[in-house]
N, C-alpha and C positions, 0 to 999 in steps of 0.2 A: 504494500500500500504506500502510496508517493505522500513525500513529506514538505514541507515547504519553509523557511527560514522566517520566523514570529514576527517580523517586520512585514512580509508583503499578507501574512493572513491580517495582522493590525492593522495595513494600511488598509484593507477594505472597508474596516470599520469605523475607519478616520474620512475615508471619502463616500464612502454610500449606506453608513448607518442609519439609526441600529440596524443592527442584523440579527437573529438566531445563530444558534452555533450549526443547522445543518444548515442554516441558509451558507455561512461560513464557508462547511464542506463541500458544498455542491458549486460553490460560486470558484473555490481555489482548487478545486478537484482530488481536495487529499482525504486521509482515514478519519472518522470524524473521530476518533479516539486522538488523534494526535490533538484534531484543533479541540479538544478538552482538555490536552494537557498545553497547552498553549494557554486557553483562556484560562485554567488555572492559575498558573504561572500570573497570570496578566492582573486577575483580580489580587493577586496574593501583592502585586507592586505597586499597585493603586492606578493602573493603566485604563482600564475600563470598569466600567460599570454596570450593573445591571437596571435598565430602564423601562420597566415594563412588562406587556405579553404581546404575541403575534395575535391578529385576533381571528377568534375562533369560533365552531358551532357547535363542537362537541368534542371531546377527548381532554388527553392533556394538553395545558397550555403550552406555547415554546416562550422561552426568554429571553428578550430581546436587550442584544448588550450592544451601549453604546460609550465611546471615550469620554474619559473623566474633564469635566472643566476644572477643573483645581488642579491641571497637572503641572500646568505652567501658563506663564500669562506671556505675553507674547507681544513685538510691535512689529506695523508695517509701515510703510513711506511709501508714498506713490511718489515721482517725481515725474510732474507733466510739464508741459511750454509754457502755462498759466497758471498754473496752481498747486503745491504741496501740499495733501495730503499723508497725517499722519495719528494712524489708531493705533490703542492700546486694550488687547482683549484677555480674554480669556483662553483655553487650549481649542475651544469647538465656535470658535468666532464673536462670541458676545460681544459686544463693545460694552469696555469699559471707561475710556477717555478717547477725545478725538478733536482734531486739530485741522484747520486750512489755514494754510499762508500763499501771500503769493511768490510764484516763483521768479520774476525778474529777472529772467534769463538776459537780459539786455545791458546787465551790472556784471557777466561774467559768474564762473563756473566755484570761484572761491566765493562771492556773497553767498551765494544760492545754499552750498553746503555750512555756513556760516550760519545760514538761515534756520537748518534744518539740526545742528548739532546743539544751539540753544534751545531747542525745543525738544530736545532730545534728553536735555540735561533736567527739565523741568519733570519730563512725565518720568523719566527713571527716576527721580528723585521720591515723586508719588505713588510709585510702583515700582518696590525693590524687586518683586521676584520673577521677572520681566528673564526668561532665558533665551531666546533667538531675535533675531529680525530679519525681516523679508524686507528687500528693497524691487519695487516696478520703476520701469524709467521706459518713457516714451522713445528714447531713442534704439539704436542698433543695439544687440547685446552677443555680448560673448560667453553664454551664461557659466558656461566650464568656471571659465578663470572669474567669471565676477564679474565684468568692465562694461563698460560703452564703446562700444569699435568708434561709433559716430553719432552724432543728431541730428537728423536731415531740418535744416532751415536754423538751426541753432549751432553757432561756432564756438571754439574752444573746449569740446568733449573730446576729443579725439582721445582714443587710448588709457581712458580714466577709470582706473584700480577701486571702484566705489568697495567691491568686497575687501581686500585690501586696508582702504581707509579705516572704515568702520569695524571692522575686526580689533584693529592696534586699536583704535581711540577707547573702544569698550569694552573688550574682551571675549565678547559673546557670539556664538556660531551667525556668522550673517549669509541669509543666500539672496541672490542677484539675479532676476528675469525681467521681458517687457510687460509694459502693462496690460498689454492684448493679454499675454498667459493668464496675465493674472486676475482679468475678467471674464476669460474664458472659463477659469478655474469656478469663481463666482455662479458662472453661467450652471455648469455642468453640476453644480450642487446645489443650488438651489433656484435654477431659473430653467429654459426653456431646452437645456439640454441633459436635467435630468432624467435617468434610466434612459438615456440615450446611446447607443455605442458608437456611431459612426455617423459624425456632426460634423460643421465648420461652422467656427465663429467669425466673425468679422466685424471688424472696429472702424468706425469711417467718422473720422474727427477731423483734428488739424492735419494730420495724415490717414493713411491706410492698413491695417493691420490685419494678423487672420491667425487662427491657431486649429489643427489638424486633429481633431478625434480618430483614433480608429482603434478599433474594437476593447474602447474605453478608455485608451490610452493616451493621453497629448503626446504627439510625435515631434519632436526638436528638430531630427535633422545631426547629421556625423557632427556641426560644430553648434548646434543649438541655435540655428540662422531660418528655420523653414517656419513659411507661412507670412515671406515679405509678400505678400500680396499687393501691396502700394507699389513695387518697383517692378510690377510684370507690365510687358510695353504692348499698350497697346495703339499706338502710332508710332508706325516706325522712323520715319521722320521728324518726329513731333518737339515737341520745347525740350529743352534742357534741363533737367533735375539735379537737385544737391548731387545726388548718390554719385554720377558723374552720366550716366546712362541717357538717354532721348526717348519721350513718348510713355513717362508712369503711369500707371493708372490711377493714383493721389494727383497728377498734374491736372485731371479732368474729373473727379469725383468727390475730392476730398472737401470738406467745410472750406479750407483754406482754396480752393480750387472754383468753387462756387459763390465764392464772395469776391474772389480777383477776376473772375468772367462779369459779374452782372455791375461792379465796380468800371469796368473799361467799357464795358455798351454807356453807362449813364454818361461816360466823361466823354461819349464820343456824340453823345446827344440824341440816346432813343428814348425815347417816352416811354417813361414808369409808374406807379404810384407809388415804388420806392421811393421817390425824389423826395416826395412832404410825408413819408413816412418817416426815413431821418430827416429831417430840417435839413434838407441842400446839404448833412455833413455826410460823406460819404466813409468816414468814419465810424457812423457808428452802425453799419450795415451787418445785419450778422445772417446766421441760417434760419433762426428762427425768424424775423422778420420778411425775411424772403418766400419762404415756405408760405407766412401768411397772407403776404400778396397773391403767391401762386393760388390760394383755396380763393382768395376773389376773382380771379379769372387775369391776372396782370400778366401780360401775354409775355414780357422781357425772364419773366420769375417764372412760369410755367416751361417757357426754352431752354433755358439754362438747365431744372431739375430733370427735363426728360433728357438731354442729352449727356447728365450727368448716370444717369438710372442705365443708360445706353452702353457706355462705355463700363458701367459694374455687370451688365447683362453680358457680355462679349469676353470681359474678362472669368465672367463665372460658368460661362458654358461649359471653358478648357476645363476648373477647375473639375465641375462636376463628371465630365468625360473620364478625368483622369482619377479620380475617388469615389465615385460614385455613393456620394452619403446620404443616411437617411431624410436628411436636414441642412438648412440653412440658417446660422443665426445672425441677423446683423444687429449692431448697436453702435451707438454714438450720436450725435447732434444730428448728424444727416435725414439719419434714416427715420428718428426720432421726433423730428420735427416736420420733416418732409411726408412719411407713414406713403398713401398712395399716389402721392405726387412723383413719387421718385420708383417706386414699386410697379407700377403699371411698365413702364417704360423697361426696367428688368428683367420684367416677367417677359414680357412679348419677347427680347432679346434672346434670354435664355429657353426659352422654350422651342425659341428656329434653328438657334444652333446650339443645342445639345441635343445627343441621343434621344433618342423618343423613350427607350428603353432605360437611361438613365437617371430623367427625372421622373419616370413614371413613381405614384408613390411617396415621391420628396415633397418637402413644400418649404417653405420660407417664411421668417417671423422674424419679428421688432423686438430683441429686448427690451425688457424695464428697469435695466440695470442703466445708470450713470456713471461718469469715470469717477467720482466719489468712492464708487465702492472698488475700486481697485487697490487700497491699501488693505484692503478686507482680505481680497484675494492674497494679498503678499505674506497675508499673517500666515497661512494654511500652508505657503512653501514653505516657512520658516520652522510651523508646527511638525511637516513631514523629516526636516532635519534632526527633531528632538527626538522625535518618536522614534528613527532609529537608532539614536545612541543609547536610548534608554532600553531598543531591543536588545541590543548589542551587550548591554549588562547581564540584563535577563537571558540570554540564551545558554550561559555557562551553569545556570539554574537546573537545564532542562536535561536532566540526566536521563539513563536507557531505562530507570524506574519509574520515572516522573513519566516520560514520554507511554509508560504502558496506563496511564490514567485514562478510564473513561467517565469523571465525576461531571455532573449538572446539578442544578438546584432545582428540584420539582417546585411549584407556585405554594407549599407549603415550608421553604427554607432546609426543607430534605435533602440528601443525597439522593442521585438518584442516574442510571445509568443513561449514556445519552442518548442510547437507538430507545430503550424505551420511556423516555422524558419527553422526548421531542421527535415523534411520529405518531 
């Protein structure tokens, strides 16, 4: 009977809890005697907990075990082009304390972190038992080594050690991914991608992002780079992009793509109701105002989001050809603001050029997640750090006696075998 190492049977329990312990066995395919002696082991550390029963109509109950909040409290950091976020939770996400700053990216790369380690210094101060951090950053990530390779439209990131820093300055295990992951993470546990296996998320903001479910797993990629989806070209000719490339798909879809198009029609003097929607400032033009024009019929605002919707349809045909997923999740200002203004024009796109056979089935949805919640997601990388050092203690635990345990707890605090407790 196949055995599995106490860190990936716990991380199920950390990402798709509660569980049962035969939901456990059947889910990671081993003896259910082992994942008994595992959760023994687990309860005996303070790792998980029992929360409840599966519900039922008749027999015995099963017990449904899910990780401990009290096992550690935890921070996350988002860092975006506008705004610092930064929570402080509990092991299974509560928010306990939580922070927005702006990020000033325009003061350079030393204020910004300057910004973020005074705020850092305040809420450890009010939460000593504080053991990881999760850092998201909008920009390029290397996530191996921790760093920012780059930040498309933001200078002076090049090459910056965030894991690194943050380690020396506080000691504490810090892990380092983009904010896409980390709302995708969000997504997949409590949004529109749970009990999903094979999903793609996609982030459409100031730029373009995407994260790769398959068959439950976030797929990185050999250097932890897959799912730039803002940098797949789809004009090949087309403008010029940070990254160095011609023709992104963020040059024509992203927030910042769609306020620099309807921005140059007004300065070139096509009639909008934008114009006295900002007072003549074309400054203060954003997605949501646009969107709003487009629901009244402002014909400059409805061009712009379907040729935006056009070029995510073209770009998402390949995508869906080539993974063929149950789902599509988009989120961000874009799509959140725009809803079927931008979605119609997709759809049609994606449905002529992709397989018949590949989106039969699939369909596509709006999160209602915000990039607010991306420090949320960073706590959960930070959680899965802990959890397995804390396997890692435990498993020296798990000796060839230990491992013949088959103990459960019947719904009266009994002992009780687990093929007959839980079937």
């Amino acid at each position: 009977m196949r055995k599995t190492d106490p860190f990936k049977l716990l991380k199920l329990i950390y990402t798709c809890g509660p569980l049962s312990r035969t939901d456990l066995a059947q889910r990671a395919g081993i003896a259910p005697s082992y994942v008994s002696a595992i959760v023994f082991q687990a309860r005996a550390n303070g790792l998980i907990l029992e929360q409840g029963f599966v519900p039922s109509s008749g027999g015995r109950r099963r017990i449904l075990l899910g990780m401990n909040p009290g096992l550690a409290k935890l921070i996350g950091i988002d860092i975006g082009r506008w705004h610092i976020g930064i929570v402080v939770t509990d092991f299974v996400g509560k928010i306990l304390d939580y922070e927005s700053l702006p990020s000033e990216t325009s003061k350079g790369k030393d204020h910004l972190l300057h910004v973020v380690h005074d705020s850092l210094k305040r809420l450890l101060a009010q939460h000593p038992a504080v053991r990881a951090i999760g850092i998201s950053s909008s920009g390029v990530i290397d996530q191996q080594a921790g760093k920012v390779l780059f930040w498309p439209q933001v200078s002076g990131w090049e090459g910056i050690p965030l894991k690194e820093i943050f380690e020396e300055k506080y000691t504490l295990p810090v892990v380092v991914d983009d904010t896409v992951h980390a709302l995708a993470t969000m997504e997949q546990r409590f949004g529109h991608g749970k009990d999903m296996r094979n999903f793609i998320f996609i982030s459409i903001g100031v730029g373009i992002g995407s994260a790769i479910f398959v068959d439950g797993h976030l797929y990185t990629g050999r250097d932890g780079l897959a799912g730039e989806l803002g940098h797949v070209t789809v004009e090949e000719n087309g403008k010029l992009c940070s990254c160095g490339n011609r023709g992104c798909l963020e040059l024509y879809s992203s927030a910042s793509a769609i306020i620099r198009r309807v921005r140059e029609e007004l300065q070139l003097g096509v009639t909008s109701s934008l114009t006295d929607a900002v007072g003549g400032n074309l400054d203060q033009l954003s997605v949501e105002k646009i969107a709003a024009a487009a629901q009244a019929h402002d014909r400059l605002s409805e061009r712009v989001l379907s040729e935006a919707g056009r070029y995510l349809g073209v770009a998402l045909a390949s995508v869906v050809n080539l993974l063929n997923p149950e789902r599509i999740v988009l989120q961000g200002k874009v799509p959140q603001a725009a809803q079927e203004l931008l979605l119609g024009s997709l759809l049609y796109n994606l449905r002529h050029r992709a397989l018949a056979q590949s989106i039969k089935g699939m369909d596509v949805v709006v999160s209602q997640f915000g990039e607010e919640k991306a420090a949320v997601g960073a706590v959960f990388t930070a959680g899965e750090e802990v959890l397995q050092t804390r396997c890692r203690e435990m498993e020296g635990k798990l000796s060839p006696s230990t491992e013949g345990l088959s103990l459960a707890q019947d719904a009266d605090g009994k002992e009780a075998n687990l093929q007959s407790s839980e079937t």
